[in-house]
C-alpha positions as CSV (number, residue, x, y, z in Angstrom):
1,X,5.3,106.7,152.0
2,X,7.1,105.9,148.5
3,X,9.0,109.3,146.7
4,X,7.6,111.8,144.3
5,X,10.0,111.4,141.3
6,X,10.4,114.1,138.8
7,X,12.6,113.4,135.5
8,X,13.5,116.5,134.2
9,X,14.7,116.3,130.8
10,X,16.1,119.4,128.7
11,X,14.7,119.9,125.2
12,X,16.0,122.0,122.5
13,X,14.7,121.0,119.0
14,X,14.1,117.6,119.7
15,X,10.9,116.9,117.4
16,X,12.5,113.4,116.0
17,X,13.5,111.8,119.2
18,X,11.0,113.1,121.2
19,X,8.1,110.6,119.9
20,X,10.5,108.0,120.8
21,X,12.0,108.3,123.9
22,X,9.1,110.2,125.8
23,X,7.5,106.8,126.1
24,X,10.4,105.1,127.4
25,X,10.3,107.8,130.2
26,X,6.9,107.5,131.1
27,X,7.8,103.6,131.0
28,X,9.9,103.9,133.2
29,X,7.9,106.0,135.5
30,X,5.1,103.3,135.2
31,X,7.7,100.1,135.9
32,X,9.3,102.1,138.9
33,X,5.3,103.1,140.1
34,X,4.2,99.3,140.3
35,X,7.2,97.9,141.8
36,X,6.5,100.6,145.0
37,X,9.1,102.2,144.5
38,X,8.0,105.6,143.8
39,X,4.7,107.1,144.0
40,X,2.0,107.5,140.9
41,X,1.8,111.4,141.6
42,X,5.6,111.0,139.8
43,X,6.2,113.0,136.5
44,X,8.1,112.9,133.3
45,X,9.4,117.2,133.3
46,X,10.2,118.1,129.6
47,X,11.5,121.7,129.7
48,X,11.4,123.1,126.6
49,X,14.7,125.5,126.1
50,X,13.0,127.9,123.4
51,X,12.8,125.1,120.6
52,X,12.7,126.7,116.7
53,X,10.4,123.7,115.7
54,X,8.1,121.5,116.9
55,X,9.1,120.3,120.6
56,X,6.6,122.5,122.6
57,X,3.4,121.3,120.2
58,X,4.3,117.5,121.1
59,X,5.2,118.3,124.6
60,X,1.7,119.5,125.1
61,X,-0.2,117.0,123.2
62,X,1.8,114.6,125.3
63,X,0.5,116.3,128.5
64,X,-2.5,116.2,127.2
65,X,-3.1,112.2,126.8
66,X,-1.3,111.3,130.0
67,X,-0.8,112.8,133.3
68,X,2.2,111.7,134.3
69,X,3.7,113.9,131.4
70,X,4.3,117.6,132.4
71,X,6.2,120.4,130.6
72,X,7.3,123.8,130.5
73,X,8.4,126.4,128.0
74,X,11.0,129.1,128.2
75,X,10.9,132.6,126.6
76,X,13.3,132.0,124.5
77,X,16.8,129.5,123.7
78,X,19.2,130.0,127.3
79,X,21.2,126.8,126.9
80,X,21.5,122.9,128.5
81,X,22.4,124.2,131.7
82,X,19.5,126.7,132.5
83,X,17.2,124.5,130.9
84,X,18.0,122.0,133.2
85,X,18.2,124.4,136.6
86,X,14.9,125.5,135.4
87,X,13.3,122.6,135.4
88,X,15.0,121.2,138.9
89,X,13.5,124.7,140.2
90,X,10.0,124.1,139.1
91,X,9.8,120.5,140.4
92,X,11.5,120.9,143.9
93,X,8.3,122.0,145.5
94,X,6.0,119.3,144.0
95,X,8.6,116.0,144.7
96,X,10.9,113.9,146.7
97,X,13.1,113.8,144.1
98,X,14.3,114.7,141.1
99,X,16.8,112.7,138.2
100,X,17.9,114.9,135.7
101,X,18.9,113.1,131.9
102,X,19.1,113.8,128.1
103,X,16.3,113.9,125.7
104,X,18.6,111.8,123.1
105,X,18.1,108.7,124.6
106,X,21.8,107.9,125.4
107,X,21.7,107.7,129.2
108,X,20.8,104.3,130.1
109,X,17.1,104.8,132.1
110,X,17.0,101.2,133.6
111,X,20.5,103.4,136.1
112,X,17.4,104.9,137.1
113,X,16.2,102.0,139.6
114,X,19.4,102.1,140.8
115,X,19.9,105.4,141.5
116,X,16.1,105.8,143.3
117,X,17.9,102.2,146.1
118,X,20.3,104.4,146.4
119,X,18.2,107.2,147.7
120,X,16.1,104.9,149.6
121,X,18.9,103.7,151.4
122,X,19.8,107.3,152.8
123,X,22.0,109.1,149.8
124,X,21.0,113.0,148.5
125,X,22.5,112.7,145.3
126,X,23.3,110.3,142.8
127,X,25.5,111.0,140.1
128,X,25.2,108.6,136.7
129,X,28.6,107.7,135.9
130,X,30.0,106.6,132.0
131,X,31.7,102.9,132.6
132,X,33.6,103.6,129.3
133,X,33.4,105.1,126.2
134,X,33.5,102.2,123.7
135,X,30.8,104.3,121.2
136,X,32.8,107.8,121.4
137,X,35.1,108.5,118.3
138,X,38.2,108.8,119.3
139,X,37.9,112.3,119.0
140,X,35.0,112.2,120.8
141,X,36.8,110.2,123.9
142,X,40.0,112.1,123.4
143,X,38.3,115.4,124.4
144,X,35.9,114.4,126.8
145,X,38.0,112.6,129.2
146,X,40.9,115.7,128.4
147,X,37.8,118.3,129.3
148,X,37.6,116.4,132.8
149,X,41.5,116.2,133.8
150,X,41.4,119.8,132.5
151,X,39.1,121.1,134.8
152,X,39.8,118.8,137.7
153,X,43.6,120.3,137.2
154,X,42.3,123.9,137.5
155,X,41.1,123.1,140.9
156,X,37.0,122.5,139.8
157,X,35.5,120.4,141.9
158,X,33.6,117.6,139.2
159,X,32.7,113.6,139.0
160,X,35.2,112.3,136.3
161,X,33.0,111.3,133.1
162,X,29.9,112.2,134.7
163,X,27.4,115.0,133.0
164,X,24.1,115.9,134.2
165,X,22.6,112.4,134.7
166,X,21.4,112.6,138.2
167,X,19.4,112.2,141.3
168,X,18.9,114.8,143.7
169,X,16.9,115.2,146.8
170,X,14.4,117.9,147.5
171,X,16.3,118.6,150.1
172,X,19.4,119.1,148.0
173,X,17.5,121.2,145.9
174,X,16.0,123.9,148.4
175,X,19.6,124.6,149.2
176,X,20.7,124.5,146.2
177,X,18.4,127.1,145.6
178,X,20.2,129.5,147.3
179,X,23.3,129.2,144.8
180,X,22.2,132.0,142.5
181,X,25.4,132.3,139.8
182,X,24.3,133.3,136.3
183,X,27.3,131.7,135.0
184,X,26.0,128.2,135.8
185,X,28.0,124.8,135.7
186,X,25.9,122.2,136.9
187,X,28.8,119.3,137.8
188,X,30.5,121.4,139.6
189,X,28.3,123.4,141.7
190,X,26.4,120.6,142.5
191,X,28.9,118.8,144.5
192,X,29.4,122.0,146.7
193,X,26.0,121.7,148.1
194,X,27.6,118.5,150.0
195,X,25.2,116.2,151.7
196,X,25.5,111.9,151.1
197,X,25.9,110.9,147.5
198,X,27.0,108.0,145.6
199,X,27.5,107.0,141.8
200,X,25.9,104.3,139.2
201,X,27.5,103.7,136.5
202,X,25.9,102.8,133.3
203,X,27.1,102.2,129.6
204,X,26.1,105.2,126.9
205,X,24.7,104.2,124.0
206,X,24.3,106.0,119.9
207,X,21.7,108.8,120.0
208,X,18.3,107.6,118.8
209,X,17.6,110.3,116.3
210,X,18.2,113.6,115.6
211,X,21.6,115.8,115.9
212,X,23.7,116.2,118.7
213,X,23.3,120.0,119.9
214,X,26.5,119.8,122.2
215,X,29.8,120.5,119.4
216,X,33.1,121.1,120.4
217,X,32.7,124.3,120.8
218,X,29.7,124.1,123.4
219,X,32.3,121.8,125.4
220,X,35.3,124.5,125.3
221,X,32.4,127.1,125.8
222,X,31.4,124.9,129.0
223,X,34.8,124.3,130.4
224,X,35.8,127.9,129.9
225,X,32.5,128.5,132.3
226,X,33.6,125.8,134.5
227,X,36.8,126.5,135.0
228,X,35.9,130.8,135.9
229,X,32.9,129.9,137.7
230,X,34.8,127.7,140.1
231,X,38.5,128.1,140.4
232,X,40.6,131.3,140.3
233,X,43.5,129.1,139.5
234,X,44.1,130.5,136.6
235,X,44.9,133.8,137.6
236,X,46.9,132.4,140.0
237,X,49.1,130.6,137.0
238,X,48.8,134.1,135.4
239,X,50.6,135.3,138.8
240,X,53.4,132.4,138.7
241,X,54.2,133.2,135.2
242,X,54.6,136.5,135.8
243,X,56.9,135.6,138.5
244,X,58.6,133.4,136.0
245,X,58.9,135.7,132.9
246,X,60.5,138.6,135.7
247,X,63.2,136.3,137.0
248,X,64.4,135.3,133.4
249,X,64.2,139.0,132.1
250,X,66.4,139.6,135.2
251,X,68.6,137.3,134.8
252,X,68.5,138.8,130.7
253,X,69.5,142.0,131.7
254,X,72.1,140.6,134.1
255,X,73.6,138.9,131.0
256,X,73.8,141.7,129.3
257,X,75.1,144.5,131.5
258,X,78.0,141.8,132.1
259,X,78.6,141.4,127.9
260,X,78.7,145.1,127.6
261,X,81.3,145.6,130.4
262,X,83.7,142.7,128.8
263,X,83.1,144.3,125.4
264,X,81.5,141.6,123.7
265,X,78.4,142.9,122.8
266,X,77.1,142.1,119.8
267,X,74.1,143.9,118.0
268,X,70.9,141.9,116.7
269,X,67.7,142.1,116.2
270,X,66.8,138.7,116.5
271,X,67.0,138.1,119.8
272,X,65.2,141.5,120.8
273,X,62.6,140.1,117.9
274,X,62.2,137.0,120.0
275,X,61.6,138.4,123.5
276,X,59.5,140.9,122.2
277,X,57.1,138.7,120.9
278,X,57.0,136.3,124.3
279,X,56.1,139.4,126.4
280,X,53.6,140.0,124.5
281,X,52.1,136.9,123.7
282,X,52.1,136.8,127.7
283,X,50.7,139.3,128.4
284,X,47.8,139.3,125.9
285,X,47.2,135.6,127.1
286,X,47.2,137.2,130.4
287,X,44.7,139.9,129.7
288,X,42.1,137.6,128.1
289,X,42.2,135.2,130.9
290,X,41.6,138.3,133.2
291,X,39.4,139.7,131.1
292,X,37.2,136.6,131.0
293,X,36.8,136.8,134.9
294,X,36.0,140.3,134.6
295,X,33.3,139.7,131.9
296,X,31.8,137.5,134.4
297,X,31.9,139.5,137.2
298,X,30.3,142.1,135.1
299,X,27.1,139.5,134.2
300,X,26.9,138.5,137.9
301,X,26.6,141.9,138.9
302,X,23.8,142.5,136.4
303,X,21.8,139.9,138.3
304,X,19.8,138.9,135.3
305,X,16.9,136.3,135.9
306,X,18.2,132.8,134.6
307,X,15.7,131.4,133.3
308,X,12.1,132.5,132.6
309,X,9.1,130.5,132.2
310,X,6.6,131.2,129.3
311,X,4.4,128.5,129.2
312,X,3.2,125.5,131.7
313,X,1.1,122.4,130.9
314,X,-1.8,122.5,132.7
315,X,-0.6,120.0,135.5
316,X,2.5,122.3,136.2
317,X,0.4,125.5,137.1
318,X,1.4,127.7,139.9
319,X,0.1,126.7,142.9
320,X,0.0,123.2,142.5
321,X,3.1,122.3,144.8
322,X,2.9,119.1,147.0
323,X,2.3,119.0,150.3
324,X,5.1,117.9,152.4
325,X,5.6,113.9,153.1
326,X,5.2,112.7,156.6
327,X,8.7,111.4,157.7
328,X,9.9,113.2,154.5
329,X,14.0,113.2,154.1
């Protein structure tokens, strides 16, 4: 039997681009349907991540004129990566699969059919992969593709320039499932559920309309999650330098105790100035790194619920999970 497909697409104030690009998705879902490729009980997933203006209002009318759309609302604004978890929760009962992607339009779709051959021809996951980054500012391209080296260099496991354009099985997604961080970075902890997987790459395009809601801060804010939530590399660096800073002060105080007894010693203030000032830049860097592993050791302890549903279109009420596929994967 052909695959339950469920795109679940993140939404966080997203009234301009919304009337434009849910079609294309449901498009999509209708061009996919009549080749065989998937079945028509498919769904476009909008989760709505606590939008200030009108995104929930046109997700439901939405629902309302056509089936194949489906939403759901959470209690309030958690962020891109719950929003996203929360949705690949809610649909990992009722498909075969699920493709995560952007609201903005920027992700090519049509990687789509290629990603749902690729699962037909035995792979879990599929993760959409940037061929280039020909539309990025500079800026833009000098800090994406340094966020990736960054955190592939403190040891976190991710797909170099891919984001949170993918396939994943239900199968993927019942295990995943059992990953239950609060501190959630989606490219990384997917590829520690394992299982087959493949890429398709695909060229980005401008957003369609609207702002982007991912600055440079969000990205620092997202590697800084990355990089704690996956590696303890950096205390281990904290550790080396320590090492480091202890063998030169030795070798300082060696220095020293050998001026004194030749009688060369000469008072100043500075040198004593300077090391001062390393030690303790050290060691407050120190502490904050430490202290940012601690902070989320603190909110993992708490146990918190990550995401919590408010609202459901009618055709995502509890209960209506699918039944199983025969010969399902």
């Amino acid at each position: 039997m052909t695959p339950v497909l469920y795109i679940v697409i993140p939404c966080y104030n997203e009234q301009e681009v919304l009337p434009i690009t849910a079609p294309m998705f449901l498009g999509k879902i209708r061009e996919l349907t009549e080749r065989g490729k998937i079945s028509d009980d498919s769904r476009v997933l909008f989760v709505n991540d606590g939008s200030r203006d009108r995104t929930w209002e046109i997700i439901s009318e939405l629902a309302r004129q056509d089936c194949h759309y489906a939403g759901i609302s959470q209690s309030r604004n958690r962020g891109h990566q719950n929003a996203v978890l929360a949705g690949l929760m809610e649909a990992k009962d009722r498909c075969d699969i699920t493709i995560s992607i952007d609201c903005d339009g920027q992700d090519d779709i049509n990687a789509m059919d290629a990603m749902v051959d690729a699962y037909l021809d035995g792979c879990d996951v599929v993760y959409g992969v940037r061929s280039s980054r020909e539309t990025d500012s500079f800026f833009k391209r000098f800090t994406a593709q340094g966020f990736y080296k960054f955190l592939a260099a403190m040891g976190a496991e991710v797909v170099y320039n891919h984001a949170d354009y993918r396939l994943m099985s239900a199968r993927v997604l019942k295990e995943f499932a059992n990953y239950h961080e609060v501190n959630l970075f989606l490219r990384g902890l997917v590829p520690l559920v394992g299982f087959k997987s493949t890429s398709v790459s695909y060229s980005r395009a401008e957003r369609i309309a609207g702002e982007s809601h991912y600055p440079l801060k969000k990205m620092i804010a997202l590697a800084v999650d990355g990089i704690t939530s996956l590696s303890v590399k950096p205390l281990r660096l904290i550790t080396s330098v320590g090492l480091f800073v202890a063998l030169v002060s030795f070798l300082g105080c060696l220095w020293a105790l050998i001026t004194a007894l030749c009688g060369r010693a000469v008072a100043g203030w500075a040198s004593m100035t300077c090391i001062i000032c390393l030690m303790s830049g050290v060691q407050l860097v120190s502490l904050g790194i430490i202290g940012e592993y601690i902070g989320k050791i603190y909110l993992e302890t708490k146990a918190r619920p990550r995401y919590i549903i408010s609202e459901r279109t009618d055709n995502m009420s509890v209960g209506t999970e699918k039944l199983p596929l025969s010969g399902e994967k």
